[in-house]
DOKOL-63281 format. One record per residue: residue number from 1; x, y, z of N, C-alpha, C, O in turn. Coordinates in Angstrom, 2 decimals, padded with zeros to 5 digits. Layout:
<bados>
BADO	NUM	X	Y	Z	X	Y	Z	X	Y	Z	X	Y	Z
...
</bados>
This chain:
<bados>
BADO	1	-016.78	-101.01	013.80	-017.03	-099.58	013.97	-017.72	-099.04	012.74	-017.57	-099.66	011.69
BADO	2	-018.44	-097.99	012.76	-019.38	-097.18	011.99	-018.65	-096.13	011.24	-018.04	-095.35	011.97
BADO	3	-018.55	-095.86	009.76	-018.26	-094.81	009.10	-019.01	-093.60	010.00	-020.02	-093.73	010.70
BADO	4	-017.79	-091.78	009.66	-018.62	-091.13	010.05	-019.60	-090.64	008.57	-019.39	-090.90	007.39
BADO	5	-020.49	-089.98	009.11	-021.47	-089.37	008.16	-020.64	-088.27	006.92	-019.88	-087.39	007.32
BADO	6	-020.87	-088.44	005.69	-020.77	-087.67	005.00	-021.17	-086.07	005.42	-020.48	-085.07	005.23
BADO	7	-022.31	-086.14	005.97	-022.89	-084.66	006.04	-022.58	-083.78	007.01	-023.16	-082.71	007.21
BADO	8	-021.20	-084.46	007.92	-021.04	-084.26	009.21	-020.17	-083.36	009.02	-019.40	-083.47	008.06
BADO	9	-020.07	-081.97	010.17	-018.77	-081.31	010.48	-017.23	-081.99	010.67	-016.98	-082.78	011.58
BADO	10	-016.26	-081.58	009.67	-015.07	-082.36	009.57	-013.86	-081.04	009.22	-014.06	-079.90	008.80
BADO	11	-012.83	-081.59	009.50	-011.57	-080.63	009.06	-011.44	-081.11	007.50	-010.32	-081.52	007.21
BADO	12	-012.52	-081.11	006.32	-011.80	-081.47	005.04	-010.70	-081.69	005.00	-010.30	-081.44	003.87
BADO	13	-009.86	-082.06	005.68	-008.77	-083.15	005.23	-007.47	-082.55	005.39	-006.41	-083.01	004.98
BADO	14	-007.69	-081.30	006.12	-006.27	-080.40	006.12	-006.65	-079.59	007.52	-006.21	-078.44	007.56
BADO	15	-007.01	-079.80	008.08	-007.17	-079.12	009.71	-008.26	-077.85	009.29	-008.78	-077.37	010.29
BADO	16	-008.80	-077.09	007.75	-009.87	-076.36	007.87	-011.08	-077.00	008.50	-011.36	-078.17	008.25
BADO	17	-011.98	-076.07	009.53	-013.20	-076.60	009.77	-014.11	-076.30	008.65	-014.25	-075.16	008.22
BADO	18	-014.74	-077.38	008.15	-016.10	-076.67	006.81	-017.35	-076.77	008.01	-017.53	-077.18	009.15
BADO	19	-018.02	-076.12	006.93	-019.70	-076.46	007.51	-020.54	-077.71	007.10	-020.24	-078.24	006.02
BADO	20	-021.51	-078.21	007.80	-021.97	-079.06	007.30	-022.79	-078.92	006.64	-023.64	-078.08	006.91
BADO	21	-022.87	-079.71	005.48	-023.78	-079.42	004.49	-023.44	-078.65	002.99	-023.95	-078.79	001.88
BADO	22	-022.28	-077.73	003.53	-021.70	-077.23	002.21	-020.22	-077.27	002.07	-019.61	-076.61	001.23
BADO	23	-019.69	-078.03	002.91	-018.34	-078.29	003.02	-017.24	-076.97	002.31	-016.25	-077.07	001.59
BADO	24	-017.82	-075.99	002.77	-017.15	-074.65	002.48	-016.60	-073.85	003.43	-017.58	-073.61	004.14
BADO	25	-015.26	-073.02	004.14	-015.15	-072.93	005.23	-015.96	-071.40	005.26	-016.29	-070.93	004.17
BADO	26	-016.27	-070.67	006.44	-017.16	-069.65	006.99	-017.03	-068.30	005.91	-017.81	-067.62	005.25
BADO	27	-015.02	-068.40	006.26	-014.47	-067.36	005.34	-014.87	-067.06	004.01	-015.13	-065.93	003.59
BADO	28	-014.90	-068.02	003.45	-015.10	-068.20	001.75	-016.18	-067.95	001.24	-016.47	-067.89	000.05
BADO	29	-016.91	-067.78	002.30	-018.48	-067.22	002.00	-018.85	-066.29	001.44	-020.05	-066.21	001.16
BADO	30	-017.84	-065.15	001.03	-017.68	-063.78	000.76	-018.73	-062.93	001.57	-019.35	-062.08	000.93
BADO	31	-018.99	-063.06	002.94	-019.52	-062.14	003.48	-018.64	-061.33	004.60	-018.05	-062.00	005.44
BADO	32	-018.55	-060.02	004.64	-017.75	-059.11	005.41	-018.59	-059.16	007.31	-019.63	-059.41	007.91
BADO	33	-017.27	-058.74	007.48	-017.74	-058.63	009.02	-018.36	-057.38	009.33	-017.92	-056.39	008.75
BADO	34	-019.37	-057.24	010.18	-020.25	-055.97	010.39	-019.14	-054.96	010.85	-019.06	-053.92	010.19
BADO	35	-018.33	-055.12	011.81	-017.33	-053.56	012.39	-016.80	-053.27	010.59	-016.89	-052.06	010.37
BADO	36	-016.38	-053.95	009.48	-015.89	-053.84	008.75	-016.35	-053.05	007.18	-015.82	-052.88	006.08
BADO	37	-017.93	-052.63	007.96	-018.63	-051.63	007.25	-018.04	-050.49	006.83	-017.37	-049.83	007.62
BADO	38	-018.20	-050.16	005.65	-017.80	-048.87	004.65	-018.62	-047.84	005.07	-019.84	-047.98	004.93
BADO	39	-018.02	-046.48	005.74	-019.07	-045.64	006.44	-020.08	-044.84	005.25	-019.67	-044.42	004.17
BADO	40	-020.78	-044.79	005.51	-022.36	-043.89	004.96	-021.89	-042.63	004.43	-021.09	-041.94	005.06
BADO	41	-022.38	-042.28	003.26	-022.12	-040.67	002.80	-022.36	-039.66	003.98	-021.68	-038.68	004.29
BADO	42	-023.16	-040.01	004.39	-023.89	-039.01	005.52	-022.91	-038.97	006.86	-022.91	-038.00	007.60
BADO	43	-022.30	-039.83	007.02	-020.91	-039.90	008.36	-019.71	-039.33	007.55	-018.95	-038.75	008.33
BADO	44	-019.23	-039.29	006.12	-018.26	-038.69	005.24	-018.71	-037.33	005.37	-017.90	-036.51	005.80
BADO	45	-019.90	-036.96	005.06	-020.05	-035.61	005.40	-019.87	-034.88	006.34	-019.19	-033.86	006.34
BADO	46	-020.80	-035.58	007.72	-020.32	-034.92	008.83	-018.84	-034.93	009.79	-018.67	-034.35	010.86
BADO	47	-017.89	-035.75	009.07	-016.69	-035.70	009.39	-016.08	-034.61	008.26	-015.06	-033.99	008.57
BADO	48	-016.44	-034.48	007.53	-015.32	-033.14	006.38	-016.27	-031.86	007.08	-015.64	-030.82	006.95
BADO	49	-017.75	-031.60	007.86	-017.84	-030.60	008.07	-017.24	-030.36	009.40	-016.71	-029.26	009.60
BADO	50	-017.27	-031.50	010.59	-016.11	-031.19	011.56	-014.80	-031.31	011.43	-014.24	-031.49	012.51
BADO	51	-014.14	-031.28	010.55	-013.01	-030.75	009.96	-012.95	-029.36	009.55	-012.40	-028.50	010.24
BADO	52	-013.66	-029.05	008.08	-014.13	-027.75	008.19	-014.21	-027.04	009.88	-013.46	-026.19	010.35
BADO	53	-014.78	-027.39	010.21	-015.00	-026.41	011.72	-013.58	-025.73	012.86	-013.11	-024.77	013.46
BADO	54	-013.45	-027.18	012.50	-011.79	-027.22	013.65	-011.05	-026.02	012.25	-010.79	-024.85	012.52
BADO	55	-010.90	-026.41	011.32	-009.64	-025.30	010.31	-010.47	-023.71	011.05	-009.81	-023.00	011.81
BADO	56	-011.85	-023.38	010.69	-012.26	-021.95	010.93	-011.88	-022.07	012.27	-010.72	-021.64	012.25
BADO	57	-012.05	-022.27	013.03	-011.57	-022.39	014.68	-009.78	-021.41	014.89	-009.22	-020.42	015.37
BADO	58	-009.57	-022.84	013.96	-007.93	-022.61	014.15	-007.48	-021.26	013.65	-006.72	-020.63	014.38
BADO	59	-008.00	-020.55	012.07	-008.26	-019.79	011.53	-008.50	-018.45	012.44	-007.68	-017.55	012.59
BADO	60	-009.77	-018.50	013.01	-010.19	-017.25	013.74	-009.20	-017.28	014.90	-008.59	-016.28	015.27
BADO	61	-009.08	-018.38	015.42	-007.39	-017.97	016.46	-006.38	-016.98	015.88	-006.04	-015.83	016.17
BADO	62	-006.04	-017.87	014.97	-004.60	-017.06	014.08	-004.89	-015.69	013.81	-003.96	-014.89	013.82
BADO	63	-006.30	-015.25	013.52	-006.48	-014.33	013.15	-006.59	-012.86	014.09	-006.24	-011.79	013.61
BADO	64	-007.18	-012.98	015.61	-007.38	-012.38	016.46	-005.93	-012.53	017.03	-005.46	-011.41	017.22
BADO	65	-005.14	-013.44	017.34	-003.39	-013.54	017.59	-002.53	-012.66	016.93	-001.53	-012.15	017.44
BADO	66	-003.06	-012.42	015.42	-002.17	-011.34	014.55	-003.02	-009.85	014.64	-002.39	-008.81	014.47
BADO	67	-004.25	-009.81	014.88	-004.91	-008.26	015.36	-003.96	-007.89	016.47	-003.05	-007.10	016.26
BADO	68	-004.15	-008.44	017.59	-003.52	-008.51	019.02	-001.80	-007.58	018.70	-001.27	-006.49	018.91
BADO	69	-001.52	-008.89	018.11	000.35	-008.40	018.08	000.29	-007.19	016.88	001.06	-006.27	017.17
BADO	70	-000.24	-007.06	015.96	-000.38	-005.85	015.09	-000.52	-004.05	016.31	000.20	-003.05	016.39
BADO	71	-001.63	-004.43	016.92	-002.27	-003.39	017.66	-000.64	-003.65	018.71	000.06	-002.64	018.61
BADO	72	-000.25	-004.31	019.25	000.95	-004.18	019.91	002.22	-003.55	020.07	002.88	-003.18	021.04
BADO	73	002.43	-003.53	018.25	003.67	-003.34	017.27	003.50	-001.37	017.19	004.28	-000.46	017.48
BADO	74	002.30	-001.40	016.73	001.40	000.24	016.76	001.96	001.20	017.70	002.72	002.17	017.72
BADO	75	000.82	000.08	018.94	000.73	001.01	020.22	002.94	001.29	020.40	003.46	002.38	020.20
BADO	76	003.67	000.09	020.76	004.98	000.23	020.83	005.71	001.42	019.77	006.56	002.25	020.08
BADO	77	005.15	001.22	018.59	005.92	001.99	017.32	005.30	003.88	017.84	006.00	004.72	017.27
BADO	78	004.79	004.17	018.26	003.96	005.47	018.87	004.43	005.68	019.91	004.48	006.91	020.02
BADO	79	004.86	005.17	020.87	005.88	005.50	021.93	007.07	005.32	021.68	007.51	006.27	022.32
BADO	80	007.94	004.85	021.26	008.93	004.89	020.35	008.98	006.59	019.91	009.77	007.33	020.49
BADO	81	008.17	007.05	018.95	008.11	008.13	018.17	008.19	008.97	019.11	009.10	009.79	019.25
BADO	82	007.18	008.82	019.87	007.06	010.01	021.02	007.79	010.27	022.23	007.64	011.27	022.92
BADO	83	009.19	008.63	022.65	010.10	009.11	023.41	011.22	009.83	022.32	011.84	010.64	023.02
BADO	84	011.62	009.89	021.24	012.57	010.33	020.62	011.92	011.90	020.23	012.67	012.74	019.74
BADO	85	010.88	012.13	020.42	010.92	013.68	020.02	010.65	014.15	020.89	010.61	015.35	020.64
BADO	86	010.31	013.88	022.34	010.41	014.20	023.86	011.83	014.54	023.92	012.15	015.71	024.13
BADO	87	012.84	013.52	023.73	014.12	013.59	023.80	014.87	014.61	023.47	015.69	015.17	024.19
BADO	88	014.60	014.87	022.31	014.83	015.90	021.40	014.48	016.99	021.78	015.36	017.79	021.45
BADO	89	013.48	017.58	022.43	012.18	018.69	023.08	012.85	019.19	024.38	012.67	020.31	024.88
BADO	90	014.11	017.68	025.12	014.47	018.32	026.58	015.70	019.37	026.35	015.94	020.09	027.32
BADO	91	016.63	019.59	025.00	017.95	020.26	025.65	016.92	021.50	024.97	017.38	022.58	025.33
BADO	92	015.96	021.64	024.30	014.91	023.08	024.17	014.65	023.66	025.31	014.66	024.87	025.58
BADO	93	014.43	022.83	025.90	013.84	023.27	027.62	014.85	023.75	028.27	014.59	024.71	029.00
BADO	94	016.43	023.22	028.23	017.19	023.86	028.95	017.34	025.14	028.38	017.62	026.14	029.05
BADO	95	017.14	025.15	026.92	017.84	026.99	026.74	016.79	027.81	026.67	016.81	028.85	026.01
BADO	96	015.88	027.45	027.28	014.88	028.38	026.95	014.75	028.47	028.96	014.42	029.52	029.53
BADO	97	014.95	027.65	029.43	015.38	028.03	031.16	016.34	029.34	031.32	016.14	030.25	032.12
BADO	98	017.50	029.26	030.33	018.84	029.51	030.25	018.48	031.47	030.28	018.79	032.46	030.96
BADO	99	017.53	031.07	028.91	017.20	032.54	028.56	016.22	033.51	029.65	016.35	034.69	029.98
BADO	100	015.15	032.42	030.06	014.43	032.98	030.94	015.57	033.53	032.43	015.36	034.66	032.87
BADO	101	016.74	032.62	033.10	017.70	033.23	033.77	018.55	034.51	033.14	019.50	034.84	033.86
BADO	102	018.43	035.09	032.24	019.37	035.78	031.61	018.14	036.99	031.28	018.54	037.77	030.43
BADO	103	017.28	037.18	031.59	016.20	037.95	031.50	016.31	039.42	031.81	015.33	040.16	031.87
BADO	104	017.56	039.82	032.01	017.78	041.09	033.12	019.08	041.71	031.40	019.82	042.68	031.57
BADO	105	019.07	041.15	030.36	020.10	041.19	029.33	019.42	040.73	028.75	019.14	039.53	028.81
BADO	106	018.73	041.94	027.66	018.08	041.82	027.10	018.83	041.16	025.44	018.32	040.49	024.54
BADO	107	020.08	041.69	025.59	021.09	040.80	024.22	020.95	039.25	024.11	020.94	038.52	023.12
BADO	108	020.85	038.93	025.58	021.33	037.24	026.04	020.09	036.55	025.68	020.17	035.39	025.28
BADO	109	018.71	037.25	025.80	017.16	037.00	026.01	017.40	036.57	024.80	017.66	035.40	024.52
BADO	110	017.30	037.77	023.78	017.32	037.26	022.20	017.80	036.45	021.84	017.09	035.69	021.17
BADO	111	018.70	036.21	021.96	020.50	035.29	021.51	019.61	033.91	022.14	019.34	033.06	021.29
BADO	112	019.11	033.60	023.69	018.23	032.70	023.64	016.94	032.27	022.82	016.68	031.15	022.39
BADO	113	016.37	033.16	022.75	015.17	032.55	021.88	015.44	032.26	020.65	014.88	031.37	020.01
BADO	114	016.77	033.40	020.02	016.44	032.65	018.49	017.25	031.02	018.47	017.17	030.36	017.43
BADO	115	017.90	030.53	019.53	018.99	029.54	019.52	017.03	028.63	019.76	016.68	027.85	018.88
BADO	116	016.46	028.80	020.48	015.14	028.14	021.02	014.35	027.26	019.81	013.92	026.10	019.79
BADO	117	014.37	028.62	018.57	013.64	028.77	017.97	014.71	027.57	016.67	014.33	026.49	016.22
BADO	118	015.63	028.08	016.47	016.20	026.88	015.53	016.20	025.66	015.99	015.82	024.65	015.40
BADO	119	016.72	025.75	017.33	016.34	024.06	017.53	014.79	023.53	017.29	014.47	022.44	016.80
BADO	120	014.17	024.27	017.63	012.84	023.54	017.69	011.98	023.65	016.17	010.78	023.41	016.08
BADO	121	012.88	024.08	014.97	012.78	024.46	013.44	013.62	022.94	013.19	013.60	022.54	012.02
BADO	122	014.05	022.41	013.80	015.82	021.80	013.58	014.92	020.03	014.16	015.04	018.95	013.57
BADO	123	014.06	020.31	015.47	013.27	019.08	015.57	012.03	018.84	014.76	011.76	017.64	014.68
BADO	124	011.28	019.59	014.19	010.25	019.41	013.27	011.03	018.85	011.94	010.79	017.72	011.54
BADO	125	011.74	019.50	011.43	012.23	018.82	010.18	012.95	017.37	010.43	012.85	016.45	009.62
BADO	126	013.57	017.29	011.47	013.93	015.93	011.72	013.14	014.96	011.69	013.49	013.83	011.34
BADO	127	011.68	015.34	012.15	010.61	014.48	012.41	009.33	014.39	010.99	008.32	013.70	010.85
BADO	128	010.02	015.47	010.10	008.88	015.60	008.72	008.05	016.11	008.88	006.99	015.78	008.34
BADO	129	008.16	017.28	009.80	007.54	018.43	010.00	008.07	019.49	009.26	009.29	019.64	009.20
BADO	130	007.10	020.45	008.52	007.76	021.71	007.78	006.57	022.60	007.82	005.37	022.37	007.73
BADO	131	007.39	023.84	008.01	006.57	025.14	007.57	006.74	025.68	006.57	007.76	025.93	005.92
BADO	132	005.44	025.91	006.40	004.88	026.99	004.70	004.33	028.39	005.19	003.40	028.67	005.95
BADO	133	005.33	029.27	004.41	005.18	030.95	004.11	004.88	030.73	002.87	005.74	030.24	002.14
BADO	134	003.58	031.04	002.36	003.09	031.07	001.10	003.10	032.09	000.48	002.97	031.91	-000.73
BADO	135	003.23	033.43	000.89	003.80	034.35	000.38	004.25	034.49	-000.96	005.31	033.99	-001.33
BADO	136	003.38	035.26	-001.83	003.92	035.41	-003.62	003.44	033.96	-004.10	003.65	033.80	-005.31
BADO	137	002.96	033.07	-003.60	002.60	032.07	-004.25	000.84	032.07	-004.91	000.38	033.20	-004.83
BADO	138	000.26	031.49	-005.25	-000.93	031.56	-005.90	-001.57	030.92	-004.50	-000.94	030.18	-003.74
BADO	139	-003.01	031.39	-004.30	-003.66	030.93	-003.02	-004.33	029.83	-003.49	-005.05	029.66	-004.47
BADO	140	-003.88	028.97	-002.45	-003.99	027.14	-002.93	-005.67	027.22	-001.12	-005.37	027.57	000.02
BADO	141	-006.81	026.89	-001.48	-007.41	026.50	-000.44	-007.77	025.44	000.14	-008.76	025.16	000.81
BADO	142	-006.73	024.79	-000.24	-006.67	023.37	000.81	-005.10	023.58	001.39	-004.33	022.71	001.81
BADO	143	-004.97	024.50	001.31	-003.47	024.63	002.28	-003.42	025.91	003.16	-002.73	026.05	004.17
BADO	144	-004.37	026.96	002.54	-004.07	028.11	003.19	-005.31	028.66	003.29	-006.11	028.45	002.38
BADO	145	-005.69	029.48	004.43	-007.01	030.13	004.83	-006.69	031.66	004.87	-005.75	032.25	005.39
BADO	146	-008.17	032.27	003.90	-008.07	033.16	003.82	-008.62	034.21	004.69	-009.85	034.33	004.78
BADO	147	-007.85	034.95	005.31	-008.92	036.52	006.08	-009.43	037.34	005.07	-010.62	037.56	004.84
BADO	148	-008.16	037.89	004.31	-009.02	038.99	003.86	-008.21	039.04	002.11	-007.10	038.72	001.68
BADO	149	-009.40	039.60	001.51	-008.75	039.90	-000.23	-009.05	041.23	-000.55	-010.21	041.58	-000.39
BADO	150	-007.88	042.37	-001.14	-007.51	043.17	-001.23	-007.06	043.46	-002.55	-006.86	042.58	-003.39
BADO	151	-006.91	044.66	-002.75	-006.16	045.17	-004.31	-004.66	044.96	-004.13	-004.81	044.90	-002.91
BADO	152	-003.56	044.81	-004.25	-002.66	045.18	-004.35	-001.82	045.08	-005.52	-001.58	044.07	-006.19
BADO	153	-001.33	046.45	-005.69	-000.68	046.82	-007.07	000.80	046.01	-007.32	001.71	045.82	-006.51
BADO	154	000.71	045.65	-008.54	001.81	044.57	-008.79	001.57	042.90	-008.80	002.12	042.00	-009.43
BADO	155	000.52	042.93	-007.83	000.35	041.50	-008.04	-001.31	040.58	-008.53	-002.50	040.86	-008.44
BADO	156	-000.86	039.90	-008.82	-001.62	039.33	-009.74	-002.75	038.73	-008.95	-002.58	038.40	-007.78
BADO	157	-004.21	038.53	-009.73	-005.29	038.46	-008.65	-005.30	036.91	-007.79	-005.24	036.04	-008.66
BADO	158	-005.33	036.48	-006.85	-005.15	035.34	-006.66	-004.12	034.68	-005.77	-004.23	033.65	-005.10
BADO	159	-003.01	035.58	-005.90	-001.43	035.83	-005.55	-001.75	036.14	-003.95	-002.34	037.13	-003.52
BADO	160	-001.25	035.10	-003.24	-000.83	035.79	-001.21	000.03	036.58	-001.66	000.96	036.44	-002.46
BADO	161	-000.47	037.70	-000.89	-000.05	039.56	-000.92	000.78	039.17	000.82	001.91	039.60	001.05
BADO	162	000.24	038.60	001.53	001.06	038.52	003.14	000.49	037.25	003.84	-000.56	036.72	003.51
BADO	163	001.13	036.91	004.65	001.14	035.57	005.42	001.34	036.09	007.19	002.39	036.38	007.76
BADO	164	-000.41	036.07	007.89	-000.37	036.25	009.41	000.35	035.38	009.77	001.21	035.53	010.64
BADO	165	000.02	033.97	008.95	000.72	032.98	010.19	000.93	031.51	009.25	000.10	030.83	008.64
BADO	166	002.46	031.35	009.43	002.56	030.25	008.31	001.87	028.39	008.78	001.51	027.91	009.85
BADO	167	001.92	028.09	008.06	001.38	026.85	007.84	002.19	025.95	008.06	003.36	026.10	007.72
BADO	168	001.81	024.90	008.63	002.33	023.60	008.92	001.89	022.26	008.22	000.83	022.27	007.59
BADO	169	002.65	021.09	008.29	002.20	020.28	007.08	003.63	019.23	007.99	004.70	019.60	008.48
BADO	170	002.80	017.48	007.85	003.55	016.44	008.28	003.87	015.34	007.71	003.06	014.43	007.93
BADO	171	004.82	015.04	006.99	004.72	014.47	005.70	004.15	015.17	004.57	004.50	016.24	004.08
BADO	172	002.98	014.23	004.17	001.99	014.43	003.54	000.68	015.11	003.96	-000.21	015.27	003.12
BADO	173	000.56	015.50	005.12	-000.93	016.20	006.32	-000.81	017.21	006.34	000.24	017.80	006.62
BADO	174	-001.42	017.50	006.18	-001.91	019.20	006.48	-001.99	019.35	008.36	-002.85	018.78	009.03
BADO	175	-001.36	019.86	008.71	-001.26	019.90	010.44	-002.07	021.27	010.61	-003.25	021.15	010.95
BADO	176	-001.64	022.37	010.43	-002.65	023.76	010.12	-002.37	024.95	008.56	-001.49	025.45	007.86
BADO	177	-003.41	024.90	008.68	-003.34	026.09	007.30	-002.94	027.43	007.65	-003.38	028.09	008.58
BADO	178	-001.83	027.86	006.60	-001.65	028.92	006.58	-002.33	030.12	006.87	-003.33	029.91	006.18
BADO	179	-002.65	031.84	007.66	-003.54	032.31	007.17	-002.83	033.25	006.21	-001.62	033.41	006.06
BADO	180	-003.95	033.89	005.53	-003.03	034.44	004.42	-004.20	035.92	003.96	-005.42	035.98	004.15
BADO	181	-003.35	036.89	003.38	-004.02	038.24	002.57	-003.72	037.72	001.31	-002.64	037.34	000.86
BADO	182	-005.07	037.77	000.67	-005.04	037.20	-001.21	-005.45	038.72	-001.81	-006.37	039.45	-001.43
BADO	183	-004.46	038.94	-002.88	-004.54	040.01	-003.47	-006.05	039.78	-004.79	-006.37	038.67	-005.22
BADO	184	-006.59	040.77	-005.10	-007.83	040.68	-005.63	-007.85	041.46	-007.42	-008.03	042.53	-006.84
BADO	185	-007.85	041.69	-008.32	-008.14	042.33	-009.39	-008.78	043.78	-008.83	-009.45	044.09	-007.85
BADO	186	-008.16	044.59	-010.10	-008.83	046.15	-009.92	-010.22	046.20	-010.23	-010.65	045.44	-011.10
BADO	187	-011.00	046.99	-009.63	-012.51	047.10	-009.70	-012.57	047.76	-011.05	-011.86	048.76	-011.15
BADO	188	-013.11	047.49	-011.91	-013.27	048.12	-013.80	-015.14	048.53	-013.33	-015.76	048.06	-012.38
BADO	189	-015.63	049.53	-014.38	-016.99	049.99	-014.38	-017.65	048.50	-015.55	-016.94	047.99	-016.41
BADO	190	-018.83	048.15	-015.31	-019.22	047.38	-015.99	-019.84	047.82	-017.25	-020.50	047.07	-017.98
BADO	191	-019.51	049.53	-017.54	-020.28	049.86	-018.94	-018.95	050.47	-019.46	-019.09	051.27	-020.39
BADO	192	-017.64	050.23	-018.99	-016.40	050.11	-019.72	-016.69	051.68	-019.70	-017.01	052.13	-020.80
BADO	193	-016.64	052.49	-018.78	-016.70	054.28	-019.11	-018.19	054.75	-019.28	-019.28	054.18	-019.16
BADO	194	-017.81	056.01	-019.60	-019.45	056.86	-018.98	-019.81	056.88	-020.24	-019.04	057.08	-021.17
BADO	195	-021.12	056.66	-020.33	-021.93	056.75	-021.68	-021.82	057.94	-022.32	-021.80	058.95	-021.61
BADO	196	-021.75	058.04	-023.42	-021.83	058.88	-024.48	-022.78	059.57	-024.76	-023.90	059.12	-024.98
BADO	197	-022.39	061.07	-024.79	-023.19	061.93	-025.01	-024.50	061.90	-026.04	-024.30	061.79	-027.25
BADO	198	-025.81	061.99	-025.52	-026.49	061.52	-026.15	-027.21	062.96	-027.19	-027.58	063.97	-026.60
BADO	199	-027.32	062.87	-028.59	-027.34	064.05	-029.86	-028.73	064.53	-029.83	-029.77	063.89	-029.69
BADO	200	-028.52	065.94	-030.01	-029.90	066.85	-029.54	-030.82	066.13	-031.19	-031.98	066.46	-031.45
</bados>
């Protein structure tokens, strides 16, 4: 029988297959397998900008989800407000029914309206509503509107002399301005008296 060939495909001597010719096995070659490619800057990029994309996505969700329930909380918190001072507004209605039945007694009429009138003094302040009689105070014009300015003796120029109609204010708001009579300074001659006799 015939030796085999040196140059021939063999298991070097331990069940590896080498190649022929360099008796090295495939592996050892140090060459990588193609699926086993390191991806391209340019595929790193366009995967961190579709990432980027999906977060703003997710982002503008979250964001129109919390407008939504905000505007929800509002609209709810405003009806809320407005069944409790409705509430408040109905036993007004009964005594002011009460008084309108009692209309023929003219004692009972009164005795109704002013009971009308505190309660419904009695629901504004509950709610941080208040009225302003500015009266004797200095005329402020971002709170109070003026008709008319007048002399009046005793008080100082500037000073509400009378109050048509008091002012309202909600919290911090101006709801309506006062109107008001502002007392004015005495009219003086501008040559301080009559000129002086003039010498023949």
């Amino acid at each position: 029988m015939s030796a085999k060939k040196s140059g021939s495909r063999g298991d070097g001597g331990n069940g590896t297959p080498v190649d022929e010719g360099t008796g090295a096995a495939p592996e050892a070659s140090g060459l990588e397998p193609a699926d086993q490619k390191a991806p391209t800057e340019a595929e790193t990029l366009r995967a961190e900008v579709a990432d980027l994309k999906d977060q703003l996505l997710r982002r503008r969700a979250d964001f129109e989800n919390y407008k939504k329930r905000m505007e929800r909380d509002r609209e709810s918190a405003g009806h809320e407000m407005a069944e409790r001072i409705f509430s408040e507004l109905i036993p007004v209605i009964d005594n002011l029914e009460r008084a309108l039945a009692a209309a023929g007694d003219e004692g009972a009429l009164r005795a109704g309206v002013e009971l009308i009138h505190r309660e419904l003094i009695a629901v504004f302040e509950r709610n941080g509503v208040q009225a302003h009689d500015p009266t004797g105070q200095l005329f402020d014009p971002t709170t109070h509107q003026a008709l008319s300015h007048e002399i009046v003796p005793g008080l100082e120029e500037g000073t509400v002399a009378e109050s048509f109609r008091k002012g309202y204010s909600y919290r911090d708001r101006l709801l309506r301005p006062a109107l008001v009579k502002v007392a004015k300074g005495d009219e003086q001659d501008d040559d301080d008296g009559a000129n002086p006799a003039t010498e023949q």
